[in-house]
N, C-alpha and C positions, 0 to 999 in steps of 0.2 A: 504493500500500500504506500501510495506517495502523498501526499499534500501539499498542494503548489499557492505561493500567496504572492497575487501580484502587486505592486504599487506605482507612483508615478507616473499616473495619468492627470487629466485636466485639461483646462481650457489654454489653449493658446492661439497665435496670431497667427494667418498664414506666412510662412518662411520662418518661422519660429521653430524651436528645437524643443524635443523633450527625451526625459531618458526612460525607461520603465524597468523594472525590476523582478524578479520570479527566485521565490526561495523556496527549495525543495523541504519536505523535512527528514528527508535522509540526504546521505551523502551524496552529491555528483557525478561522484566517480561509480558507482550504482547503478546511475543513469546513463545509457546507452546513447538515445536523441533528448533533446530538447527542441522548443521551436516554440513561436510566438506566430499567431492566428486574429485574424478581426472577422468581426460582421459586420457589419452597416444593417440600418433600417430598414426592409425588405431586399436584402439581399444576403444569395448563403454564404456562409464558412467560408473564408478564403485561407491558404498559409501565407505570411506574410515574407518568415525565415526561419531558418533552422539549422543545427548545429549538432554535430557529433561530438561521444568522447572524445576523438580524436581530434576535434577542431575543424574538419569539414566542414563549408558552409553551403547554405543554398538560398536564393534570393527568387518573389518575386516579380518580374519585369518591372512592376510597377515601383516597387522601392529599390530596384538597384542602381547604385550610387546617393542615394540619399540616405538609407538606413544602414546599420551595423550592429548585428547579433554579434555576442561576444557571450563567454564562461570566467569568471572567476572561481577556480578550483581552491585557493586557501578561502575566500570567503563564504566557499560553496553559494554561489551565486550564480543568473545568466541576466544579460541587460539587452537591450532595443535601444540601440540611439537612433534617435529618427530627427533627420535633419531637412531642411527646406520642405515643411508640413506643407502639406495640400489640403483644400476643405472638404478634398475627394477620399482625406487618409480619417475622415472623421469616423468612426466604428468603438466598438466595444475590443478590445484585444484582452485576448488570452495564451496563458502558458502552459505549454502540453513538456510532459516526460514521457519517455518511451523506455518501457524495461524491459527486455528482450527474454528474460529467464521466465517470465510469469506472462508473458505475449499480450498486455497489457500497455495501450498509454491511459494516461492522467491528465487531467484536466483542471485548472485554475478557475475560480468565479469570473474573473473578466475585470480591466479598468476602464473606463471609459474617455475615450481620447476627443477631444471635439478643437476641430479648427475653423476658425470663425472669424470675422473681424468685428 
């Protein structure tokens, strides 16, 4: 079982930056995938990024070059820097684990990002 608790969401301005945060309650190194998900208002699930143990990344289209998944292994941590926001990135984002041994991901409540002016 995982527990993922995200924070770091809010309002900001278009071209404004924010960072977001997903803390597991086990160790990281446990954790196979991580990766960070939004929804918007009537529309489904998207993956936004994701990351391996290994530090593998994957982006999509839509945030690459503007966003950066990243892990902190001594603070057992993963973050979302999301840089030059669009009021198209506005969505609830969420933090998925992926543990490979129990063929189980994990799922976070959700923070809610809103880009507005």
């Amino acid at each position: 079982q995982v527990q993922l608790v995200e924070s770091g969401g809010g309002l900001v301005q278009p071209g404004g930056s924010l960072r977001l945060s997903c803390t597991p309650s086990r160790s990281i190194f446990s954790i196979n995938a991580m990766g960070w998900h939004r929804q918007a208002p009537g529309k489904e699930r998207e993956l936004v990024a994701d990351i391996t143990r290994g530090g593998s990344t994957n982006y999509a289209d839509s945030v690459k070059g503007r966003f950066t998944i990243s892990r902190d292994n001594d603070k057992n941590m993963m973050y979302l820097q999301m840089n030059s926001l669009k009021p198209e990135d506005t969505a609830v984002y969420s933090c998925s684990a992926y543990v490979a041994v129990a063929r189980t991901e994990y799922w976070g409540q959700g923070t809610q990002v809103t880009v507005s002016s």
